[in-house]
C-alpha positions in Angstrom: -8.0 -2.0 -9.0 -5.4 0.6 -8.9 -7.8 3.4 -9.6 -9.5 4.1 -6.8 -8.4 7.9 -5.5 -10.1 10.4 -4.0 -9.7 14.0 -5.4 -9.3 16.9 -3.3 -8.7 20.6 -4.0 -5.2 21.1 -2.8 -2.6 24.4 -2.9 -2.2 23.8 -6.7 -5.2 23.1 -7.9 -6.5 19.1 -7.3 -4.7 16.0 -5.9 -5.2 12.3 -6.4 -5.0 10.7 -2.7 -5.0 6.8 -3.4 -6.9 4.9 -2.0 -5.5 1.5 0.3 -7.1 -0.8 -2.9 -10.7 -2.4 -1.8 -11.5 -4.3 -4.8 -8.8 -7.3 -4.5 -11.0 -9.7 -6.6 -10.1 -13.5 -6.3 -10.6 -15.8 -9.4 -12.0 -19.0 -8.7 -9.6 -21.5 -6.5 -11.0 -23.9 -8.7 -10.6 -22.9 -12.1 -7.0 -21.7 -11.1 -6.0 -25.5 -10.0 -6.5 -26.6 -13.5 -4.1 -23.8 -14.1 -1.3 -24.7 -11.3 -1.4 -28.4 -13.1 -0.2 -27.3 -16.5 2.4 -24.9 -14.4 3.8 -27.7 -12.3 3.8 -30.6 -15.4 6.0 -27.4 -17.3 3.5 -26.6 -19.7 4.9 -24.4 -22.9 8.5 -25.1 -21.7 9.8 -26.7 -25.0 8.2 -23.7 -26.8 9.7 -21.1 -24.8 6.5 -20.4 -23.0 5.9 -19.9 -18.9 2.9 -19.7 -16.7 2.8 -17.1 -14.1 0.5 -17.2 -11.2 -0.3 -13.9 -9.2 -2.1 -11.1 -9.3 -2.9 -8.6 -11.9 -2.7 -4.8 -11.3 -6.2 -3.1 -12.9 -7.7 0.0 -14.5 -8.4 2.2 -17.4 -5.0 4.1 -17.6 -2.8 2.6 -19.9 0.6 2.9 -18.2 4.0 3.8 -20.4 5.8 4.4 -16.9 8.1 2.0 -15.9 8.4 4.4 -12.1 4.2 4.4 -12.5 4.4 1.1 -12.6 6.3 0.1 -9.8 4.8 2.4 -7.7 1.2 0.5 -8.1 3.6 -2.6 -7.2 4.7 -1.6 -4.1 1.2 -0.4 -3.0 0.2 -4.1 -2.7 0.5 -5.1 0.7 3.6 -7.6 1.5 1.7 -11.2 1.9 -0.6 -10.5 -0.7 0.4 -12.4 -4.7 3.1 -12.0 -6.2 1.8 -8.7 -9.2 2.6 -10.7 -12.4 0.8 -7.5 -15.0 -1.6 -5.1 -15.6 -4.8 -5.3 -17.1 -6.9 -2.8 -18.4 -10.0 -4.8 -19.4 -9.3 -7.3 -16.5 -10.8 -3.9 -14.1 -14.8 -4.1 -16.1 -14.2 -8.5 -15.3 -13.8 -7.6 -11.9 -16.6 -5.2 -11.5 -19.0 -7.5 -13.0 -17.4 -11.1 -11.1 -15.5 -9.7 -8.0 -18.5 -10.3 -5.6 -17.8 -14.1 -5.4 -21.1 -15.1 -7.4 -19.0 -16.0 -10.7 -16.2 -18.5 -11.7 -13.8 -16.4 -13.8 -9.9 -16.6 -14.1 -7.9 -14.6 -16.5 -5.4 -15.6 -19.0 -3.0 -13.1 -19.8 -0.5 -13.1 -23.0 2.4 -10.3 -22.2 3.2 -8.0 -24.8 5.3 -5.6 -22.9 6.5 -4.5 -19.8 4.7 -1.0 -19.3 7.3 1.1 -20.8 7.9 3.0 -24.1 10.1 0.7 -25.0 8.7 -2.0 -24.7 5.7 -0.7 -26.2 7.2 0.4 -29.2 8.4 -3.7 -29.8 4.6 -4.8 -30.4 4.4 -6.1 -33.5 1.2 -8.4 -35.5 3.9 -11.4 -35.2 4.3 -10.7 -31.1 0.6 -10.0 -30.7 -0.3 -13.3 -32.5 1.9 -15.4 -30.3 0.9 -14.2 -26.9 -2.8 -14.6 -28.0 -2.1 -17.9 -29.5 -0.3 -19.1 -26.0 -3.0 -17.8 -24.3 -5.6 -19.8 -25.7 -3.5 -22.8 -25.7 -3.0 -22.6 -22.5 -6.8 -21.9 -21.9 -8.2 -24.7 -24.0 -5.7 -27.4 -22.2 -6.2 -26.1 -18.9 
């Protein structure tokens, strides 16, 4: 969850201080191995489509910043997954399942990259085939 700050009053009015993330959800080990199978049998391949294990970066700010969003890349700590997206939904998932008692996963269909630019490419056509991989993939995982 890349959210999580602390505000202070500083010399120019307030200042975000991030936080070292503490919510670092897992999904389930199990759920994601029916997952790693389509990956490794190249699931999607002939239709242009690849899987992408890792983690997802979380929270209610929508992000149109490509230097934003590398910044909340390099605050993962080195060892940790591989940050494949962001997520802004995926943040309330982990709230409700990040204490271990639920088997959840998320499937994620990428529209864009975080940038105006890429942003400004969403189209109904694009949105329809990353929702339409996604539950593909879902339903034969």
């Amino acid at each position: 969850l890349y959210e999580e700050a602390t505000v202070r009053d500083g010399t120019n009015g307030f200042e975000y201080v991030y936080d070292e993330p503490k919510a670092r959800p897992r999904a389930s080990a199990r759920l994601l191995a029916h997952f790693d199978r389509l990956r490794v049998a190249g699931w999607g391949a002939a239709d242009g489509v690849r899987l992408f294990p890792g983690a997802l970066l979380a929270g209610s700010t929508c992000i149109e910043s490509r230097e934003y969003r590398e910044h909340l890349r390099r605050r993962v700590p080195d060892g940790e997954d591989v940050v494949v997206g962001g997520e802004m939904e995926a943040a309330g998932l982990a709230a409700v399942c990040g204490d271990g008692a639920s088997e959840w996963v998320i499937v994620k269909g990428v529209l864009d990259f975080a940038t105006p630019v890429s942003r400004a490419e969403i189209n109904n056509e694009r949105r329809a085939l990353a929702a339409r991989n996604a539950a593909r993939c879902t339903l034969d995982a």
